[in-house]
N, C-alpha and C positions, 0 to 999 in steps of 0.2 A: 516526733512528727505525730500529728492527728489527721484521720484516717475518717472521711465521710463512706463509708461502703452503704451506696444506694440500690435497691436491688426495685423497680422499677416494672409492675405490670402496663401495659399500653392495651387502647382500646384496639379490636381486632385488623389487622391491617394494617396498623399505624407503625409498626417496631422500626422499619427500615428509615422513613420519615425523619422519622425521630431521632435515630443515629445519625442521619445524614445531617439534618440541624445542630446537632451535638459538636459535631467532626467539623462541621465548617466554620461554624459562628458561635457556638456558645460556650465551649472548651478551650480553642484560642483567646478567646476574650476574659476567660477565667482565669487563664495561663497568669495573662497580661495584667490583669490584678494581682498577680502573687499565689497563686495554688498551683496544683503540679497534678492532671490527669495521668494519674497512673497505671489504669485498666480501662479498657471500654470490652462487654464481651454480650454476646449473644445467648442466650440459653437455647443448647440445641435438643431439650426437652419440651421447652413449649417456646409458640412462635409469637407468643404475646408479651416474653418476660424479657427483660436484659437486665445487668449487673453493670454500675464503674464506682472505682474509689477515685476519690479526690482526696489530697494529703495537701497540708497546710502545715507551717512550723509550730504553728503553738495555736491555744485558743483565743486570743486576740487576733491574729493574721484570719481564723475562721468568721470571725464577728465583721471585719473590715473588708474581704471581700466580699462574702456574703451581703452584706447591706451595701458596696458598690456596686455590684450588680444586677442584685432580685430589688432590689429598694428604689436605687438612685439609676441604677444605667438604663438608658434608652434602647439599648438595643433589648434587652430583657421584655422592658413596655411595649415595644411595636410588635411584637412576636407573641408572649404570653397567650394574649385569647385563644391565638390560633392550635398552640402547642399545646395549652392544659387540655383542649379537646381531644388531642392524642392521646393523654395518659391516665389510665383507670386508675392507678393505685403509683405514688408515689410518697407514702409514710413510711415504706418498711426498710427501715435506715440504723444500722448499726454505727456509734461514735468508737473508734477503734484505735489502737497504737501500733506499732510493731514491734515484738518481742525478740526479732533477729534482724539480722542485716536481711537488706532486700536482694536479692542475688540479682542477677547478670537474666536478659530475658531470652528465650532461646533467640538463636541464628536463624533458625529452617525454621518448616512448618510448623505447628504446632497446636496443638486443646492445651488447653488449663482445665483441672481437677481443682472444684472450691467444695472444700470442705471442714463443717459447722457444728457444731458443738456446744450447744447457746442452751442454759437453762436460768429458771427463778435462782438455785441456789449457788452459792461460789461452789467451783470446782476444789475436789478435797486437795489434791496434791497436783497442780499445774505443769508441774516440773514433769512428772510421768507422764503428763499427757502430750506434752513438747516433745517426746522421748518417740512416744509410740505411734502416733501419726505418719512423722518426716520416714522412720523406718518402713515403716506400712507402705509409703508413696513409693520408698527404694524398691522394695519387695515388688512394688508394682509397675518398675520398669519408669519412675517420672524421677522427677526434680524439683527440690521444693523451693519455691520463690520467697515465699515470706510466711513465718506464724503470725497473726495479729491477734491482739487481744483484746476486749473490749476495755472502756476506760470511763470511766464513772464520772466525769468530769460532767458541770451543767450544761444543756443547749443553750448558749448562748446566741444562737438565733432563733427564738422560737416560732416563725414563723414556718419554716421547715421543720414540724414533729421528727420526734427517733423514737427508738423503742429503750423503755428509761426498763431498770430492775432486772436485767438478766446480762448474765456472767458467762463468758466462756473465750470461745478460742477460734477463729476461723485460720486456716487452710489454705495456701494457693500454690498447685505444684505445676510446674508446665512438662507435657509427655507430646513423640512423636503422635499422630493420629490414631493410625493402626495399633498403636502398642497401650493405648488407655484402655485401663482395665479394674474392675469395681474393685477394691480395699479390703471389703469383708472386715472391717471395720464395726464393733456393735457401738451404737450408740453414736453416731454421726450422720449428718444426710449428704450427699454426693452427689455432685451436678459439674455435670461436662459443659463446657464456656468455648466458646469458640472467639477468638479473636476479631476486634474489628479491625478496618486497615490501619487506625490511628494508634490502635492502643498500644502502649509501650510495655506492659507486662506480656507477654504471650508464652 
């Protein structure tokens, strides 16, 4: 699987908008092209950002919906103006795989803990860092959903930029509310995600 993790500034005010467009119309219709929304979350750090991965089987299925939807679909065209107005910053896009199976999303309530580990150089030993995270998440009362890794493969839509040259490892565990708690983790950054009502990781 290939792994769009879009991490999405919006202009101020706009965040909820934006999810609601997302949830109604422009997620079900990506569905329906062949990709699989797997996150939609909120950053309960700032009220301007949100995070969703979209997973796609291979990098053709990412080339063919993408160009059925942001290219050729009408619904994308009748909306576009209105919605790029929404969004300040929509380049900052990690191309990703999954390095585990994706686990089971909680039942009850729940935050997600996404946490990143992205540098210029490859990681020395990846393996240790698979090791010491997921523990770290145990340690800290969660459940880890998925490791993803970044994957070097070309944009093959480049009309959607990513961030090309940098290596690592993001994070996604899912914890009761009350019980998320910082990692103390060095060398990682840490952001509490709040679920939307769609999203299927939680």
């Amino acid at each position: 699987m290939i792994i769009d993790l879009r991490d999405y500034t919006t202009a101020p005010g706009a965040r909820d908008r934006l999810i609601d467009a997302c949830e109604r119309l422009f997620f079900p219709e990506q569905e329906r092209l062949g990709a699989k929304i797997l996150g939609l979350f909120r950053d309960a750090g700032d009220p301007n950002r949100y995070v969703w991965l979209r997973g796609v089987p291979d990098m053709e299925t990412r080339a063919r919906v993408l160009t059925a939807f942001y290219t050729d679909g009408a619904m994308w065209k009748a909306q576009r103006d209105e919605v790029n107005g929404w969004i300040a910053d929509s380049d900052n896009v990690l191309l990703m795989r999954p390095v585990t199976e994706i686990a089971a999303p909680a039942a009850e309530e729940s935050v997600v803990g996404m946490y990143t580990r992205v540098g210029k150089a490859p990681l020395a030993d990846g393996a240790a860092a698979w090791r010491e995270i997921p523990a770290a998440i145990e340690r800290a009362g969660g459940r880890l959903l998925v490791t993803l890794a970044t994957d070097p493969a070309e944009n093959n839509y480049p009309h959607h930029p990513i961030r090309t040259g940098e290596h690592g490892f993001v994070w996604l565990a899912t914890f009761a509310p009350e019980r998320m708690r910082p990692l103390g983790v060095a060398s990682i950054v840490e952001r509490r995600l709040m679920p939307a009502s769609t999203s299927w990781l939680r």
